[in-house]
C-alpha positions as CSV (number, residue, x, y, z in Angstrom):
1,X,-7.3,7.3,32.8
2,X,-9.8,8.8,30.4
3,X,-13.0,7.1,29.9
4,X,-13.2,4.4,26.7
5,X,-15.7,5.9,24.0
6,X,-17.4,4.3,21.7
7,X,-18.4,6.1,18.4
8,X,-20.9,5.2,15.8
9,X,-22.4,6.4,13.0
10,X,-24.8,5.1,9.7
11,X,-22.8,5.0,6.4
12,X,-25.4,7.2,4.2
13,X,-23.8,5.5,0.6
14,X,-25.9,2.2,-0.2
15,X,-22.8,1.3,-2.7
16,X,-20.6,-1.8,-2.1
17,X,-17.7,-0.5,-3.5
18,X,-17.9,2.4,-1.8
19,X,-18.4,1.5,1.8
20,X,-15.4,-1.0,1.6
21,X,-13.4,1.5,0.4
22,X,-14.8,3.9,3.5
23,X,-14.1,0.8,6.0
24,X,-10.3,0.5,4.3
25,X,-10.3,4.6,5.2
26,X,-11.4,4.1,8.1
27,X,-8.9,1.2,9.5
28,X,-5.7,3.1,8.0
29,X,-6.8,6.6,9.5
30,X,-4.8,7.9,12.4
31,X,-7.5,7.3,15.6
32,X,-7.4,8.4,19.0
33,X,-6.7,6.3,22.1
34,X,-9.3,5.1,24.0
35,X,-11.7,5.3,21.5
36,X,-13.5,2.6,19.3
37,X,-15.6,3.0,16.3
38,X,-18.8,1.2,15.3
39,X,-20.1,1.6,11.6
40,X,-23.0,0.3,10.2
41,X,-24.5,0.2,6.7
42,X,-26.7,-1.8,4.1
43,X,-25.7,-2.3,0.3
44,X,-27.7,-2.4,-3.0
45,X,-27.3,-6.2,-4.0
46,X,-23.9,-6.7,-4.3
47,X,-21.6,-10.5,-4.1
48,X,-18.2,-9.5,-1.7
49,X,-15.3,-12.6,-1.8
50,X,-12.9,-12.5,1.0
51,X,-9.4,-11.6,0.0
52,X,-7.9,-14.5,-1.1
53,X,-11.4,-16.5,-2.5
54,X,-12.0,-17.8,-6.6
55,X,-14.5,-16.0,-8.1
56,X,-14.5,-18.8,-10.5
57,X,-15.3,-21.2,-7.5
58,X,-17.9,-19.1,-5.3
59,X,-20.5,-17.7,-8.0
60,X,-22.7,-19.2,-10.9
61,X,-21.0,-17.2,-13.7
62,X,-23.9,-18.8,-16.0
63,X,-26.4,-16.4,-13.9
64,X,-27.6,-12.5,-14.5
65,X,-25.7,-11.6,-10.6
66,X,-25.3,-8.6,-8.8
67,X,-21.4,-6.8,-9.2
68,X,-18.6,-8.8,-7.7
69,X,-16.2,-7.2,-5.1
70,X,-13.5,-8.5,-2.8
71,X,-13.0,-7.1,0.6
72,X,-9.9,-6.7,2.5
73,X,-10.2,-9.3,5.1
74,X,-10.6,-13.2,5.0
75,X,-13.7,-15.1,5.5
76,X,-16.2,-16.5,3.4
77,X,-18.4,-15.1,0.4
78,X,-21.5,-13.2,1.1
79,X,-24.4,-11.4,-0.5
80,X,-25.1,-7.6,0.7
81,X,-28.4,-6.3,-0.1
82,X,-31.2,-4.9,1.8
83,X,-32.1,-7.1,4.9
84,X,-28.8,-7.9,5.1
85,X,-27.2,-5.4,7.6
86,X,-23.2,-4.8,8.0
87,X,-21.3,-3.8,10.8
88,X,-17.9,-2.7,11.3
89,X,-16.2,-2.7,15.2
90,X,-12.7,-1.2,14.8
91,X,-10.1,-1.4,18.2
92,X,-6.6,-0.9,19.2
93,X,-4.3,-3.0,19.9
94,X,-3.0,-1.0,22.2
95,X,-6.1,-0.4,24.2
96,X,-6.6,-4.1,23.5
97,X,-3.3,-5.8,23.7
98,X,-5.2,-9.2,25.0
99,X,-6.5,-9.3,21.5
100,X,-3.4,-10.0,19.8
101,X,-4.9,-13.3,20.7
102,X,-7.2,-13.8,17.5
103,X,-9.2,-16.2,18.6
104,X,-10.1,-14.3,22.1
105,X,-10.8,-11.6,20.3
106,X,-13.6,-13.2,18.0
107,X,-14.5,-14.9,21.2
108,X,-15.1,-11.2,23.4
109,X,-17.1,-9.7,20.2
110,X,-19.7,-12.5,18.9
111,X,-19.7,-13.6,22.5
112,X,-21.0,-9.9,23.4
113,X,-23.2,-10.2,20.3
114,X,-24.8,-13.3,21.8
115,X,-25.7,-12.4,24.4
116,X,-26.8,-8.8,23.5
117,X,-29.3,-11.2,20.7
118,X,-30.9,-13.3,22.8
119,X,-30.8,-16.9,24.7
120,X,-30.5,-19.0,21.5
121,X,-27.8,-17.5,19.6
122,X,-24.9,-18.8,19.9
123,X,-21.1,-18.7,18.2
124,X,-20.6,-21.2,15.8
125,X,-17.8,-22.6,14.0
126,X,-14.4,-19.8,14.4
127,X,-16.6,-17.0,13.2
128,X,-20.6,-16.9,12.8
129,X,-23.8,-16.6,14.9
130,X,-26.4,-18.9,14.7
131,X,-29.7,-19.5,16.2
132,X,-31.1,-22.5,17.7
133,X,-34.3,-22.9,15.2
134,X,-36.8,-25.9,13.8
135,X,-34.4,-28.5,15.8
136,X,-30.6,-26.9,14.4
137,X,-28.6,-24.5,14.4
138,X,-29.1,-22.0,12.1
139,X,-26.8,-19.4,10.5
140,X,-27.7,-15.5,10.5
141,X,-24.1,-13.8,10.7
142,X,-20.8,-14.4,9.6
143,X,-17.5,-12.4,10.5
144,X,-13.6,-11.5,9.6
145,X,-11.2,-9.2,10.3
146,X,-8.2,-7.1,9.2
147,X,-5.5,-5.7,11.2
148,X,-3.0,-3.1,10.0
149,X,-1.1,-0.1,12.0
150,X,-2.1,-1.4,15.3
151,X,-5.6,-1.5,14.7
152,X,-8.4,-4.4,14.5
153,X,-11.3,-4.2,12.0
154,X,-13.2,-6.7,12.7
155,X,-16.6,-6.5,10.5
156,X,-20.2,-9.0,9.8
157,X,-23.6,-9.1,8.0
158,X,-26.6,-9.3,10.3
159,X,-29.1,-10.9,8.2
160,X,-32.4,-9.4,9.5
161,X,-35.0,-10.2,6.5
162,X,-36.6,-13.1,5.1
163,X,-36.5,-12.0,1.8
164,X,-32.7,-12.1,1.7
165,X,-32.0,-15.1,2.5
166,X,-34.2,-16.5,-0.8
167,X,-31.5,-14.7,-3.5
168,X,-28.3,-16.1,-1.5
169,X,-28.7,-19.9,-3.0
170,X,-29.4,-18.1,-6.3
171,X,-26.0,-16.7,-6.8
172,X,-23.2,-18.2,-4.1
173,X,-22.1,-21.8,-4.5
174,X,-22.2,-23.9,-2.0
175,X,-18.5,-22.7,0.3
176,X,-15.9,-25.5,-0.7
177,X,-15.0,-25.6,3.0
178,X,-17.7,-25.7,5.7
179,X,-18.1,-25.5,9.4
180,X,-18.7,-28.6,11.3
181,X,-22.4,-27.3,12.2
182,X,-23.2,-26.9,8.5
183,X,-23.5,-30.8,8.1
184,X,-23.8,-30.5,4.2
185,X,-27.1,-28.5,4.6
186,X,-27.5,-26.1,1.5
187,X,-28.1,-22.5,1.5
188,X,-31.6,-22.2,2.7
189,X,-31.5,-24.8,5.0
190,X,-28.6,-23.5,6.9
191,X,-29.6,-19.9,7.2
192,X,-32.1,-17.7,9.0
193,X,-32.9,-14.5,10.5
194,X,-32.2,-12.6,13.4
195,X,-35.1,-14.0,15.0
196,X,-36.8,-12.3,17.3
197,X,-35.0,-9.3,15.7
198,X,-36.7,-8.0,12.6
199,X,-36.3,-4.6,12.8
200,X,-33.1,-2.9,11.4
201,X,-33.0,0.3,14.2
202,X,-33.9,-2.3,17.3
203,X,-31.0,-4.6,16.0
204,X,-28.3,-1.5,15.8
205,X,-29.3,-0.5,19.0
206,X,-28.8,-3.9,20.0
207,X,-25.5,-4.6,18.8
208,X,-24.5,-0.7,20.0
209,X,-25.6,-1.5,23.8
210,X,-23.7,-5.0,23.2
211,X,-20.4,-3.4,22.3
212,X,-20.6,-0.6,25.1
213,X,-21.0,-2.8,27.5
214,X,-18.4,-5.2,27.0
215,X,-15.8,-2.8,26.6
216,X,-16.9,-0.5,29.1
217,X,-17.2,2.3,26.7
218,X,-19.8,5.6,26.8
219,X,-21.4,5.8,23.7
220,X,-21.4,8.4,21.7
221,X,-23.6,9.0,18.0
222,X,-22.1,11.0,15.1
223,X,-22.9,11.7,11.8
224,X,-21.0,10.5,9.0
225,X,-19.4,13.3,8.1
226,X,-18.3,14.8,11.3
227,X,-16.6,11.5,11.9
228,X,-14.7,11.6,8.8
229,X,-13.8,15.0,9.6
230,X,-12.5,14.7,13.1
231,X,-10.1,11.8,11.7
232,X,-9.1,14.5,8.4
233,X,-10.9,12.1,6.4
234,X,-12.6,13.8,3.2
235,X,-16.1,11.9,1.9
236,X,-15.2,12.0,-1.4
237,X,-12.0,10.9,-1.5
238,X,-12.5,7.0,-1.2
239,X,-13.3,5.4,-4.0
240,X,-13.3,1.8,-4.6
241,X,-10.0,0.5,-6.6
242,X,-10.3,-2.2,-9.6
243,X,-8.7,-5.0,-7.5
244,X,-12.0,-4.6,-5.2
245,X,-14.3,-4.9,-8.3
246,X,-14.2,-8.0,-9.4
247,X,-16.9,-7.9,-12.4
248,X,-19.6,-5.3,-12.6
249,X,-21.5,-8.4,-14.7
250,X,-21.5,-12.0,-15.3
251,X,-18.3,-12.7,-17.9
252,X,-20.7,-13.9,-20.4
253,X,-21.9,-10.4,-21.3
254,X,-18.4,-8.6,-20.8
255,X,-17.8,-6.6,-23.5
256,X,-15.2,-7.6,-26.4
């Protein structure tokens, strides 16, 4: 049996629309066996509703805010921007028929992110991480997934700067569901860093070692372009659709 591999690479684009069209290219793409793919990249400041969210219910339309997208996958809304870092684990179900089980499956990853983070993070609620901080738990990732032809995508933010965190409140409404953990606590009292982690390279490197060892996979680094060409993938051909812009700017300044 060959040996499990696991590829990554740095998404060079710092555009929303973009890189969830790349990450859609990416999960439909004919893959090899045995292989798993690990993407990261960061995103100008950007507001990304999961699939089946109200952008009427999940952003202050009265503010000046970043454009709106919607991603492929479920999950809650979420602000990309620098200090914010994404990640993107994609597996087979047929390497990985345990995780037709959903639940393991989020279990297996954030449990190997855990762990790979330090002593006080833990998995909270069905899909962050959170770190034990100033007496609670405190939120600093949150996760989905999407699963078409046979394959998982299953994809987070990494929030890594301070700085961040302060524009979130500004622009997200409160989530009209919360976790248990939240306990009503707003934006800025729910959510930290990656604490110790502050630096963007030691945290990839972190999460790379994480995913290699819980799958028992060598790792292996490519650049983005030789990855999209070993799966016949060209870089310019994926380009964000109008469903997955939402607004480029707040409806009050639409044009007539």
């Amino acid at each position: 049996m060959h040996t499990m591999t696991l590829v990554t690479t740095t998404l060079a684009s710092n555009h929303c629309g973009i890189n969830l069209a790349r990450e859609e290219a990416l999960l439909l793409a004919d893959k090899p066996a045995r292989t798993l793919y690990l993407i990261f990249y960061e995103n100008f400041p950007a507001l990304v509703l999961g699939k089946s969210l109200d952008y009427e219910h999940e952003i202050w339309r009265h503010k000046v805010h970043p454009p709106v997208y919607r991603r492929i996958s479920g999950g809650g809304s979420v602000m990309h921007m620098t200090g914010n870092l994404n990640y993107s684990l994609f597996l087979s179900l047929a390497d990985f028929p345990q995780f037709m089980n959903i639940a393991l499956s989020y279990e297996r990853i954030l449990g190997a992110l855990a762990q790979a983070l330090g002593p006080n993070v833990t998995r909270e609620g069905y899909s962050d991480l959170a770190i034990r901080c100033r007496g609670a738990a405190r939120k600093f990732s949150g996760n989905a997934q999407c699963r078409k032809r046979g394959w998982i995508m299953h994809h987070g933010t990494l929030l890594y700067d301070t700085e961040a965190i302060r524009q979130i409140p500004w622009y997200l409404k409160p989530p009209p569901k919360e976790p248990e953990y939240r306990r009503g606590r707003g934006h800025r009292d729910f959510m930290t860093n990656v604490l110790p982690v502050t630096s963007r390279a030691a945290l990839m490197r972190r999460v790379r070692l994480a995913f290699a060892r819980e799958f028992g996979a060598e790792l292996r680094t490519m650049r983005e372009c030789e990855l999209l060409n070993s799966l016949n993938l060209r870089a310019g051909a994926h380009r964000f659709s109008d469903k997955t812009l939402i607004t480029p700017f707040p409806a009050e300044r639409e044009p007539q």
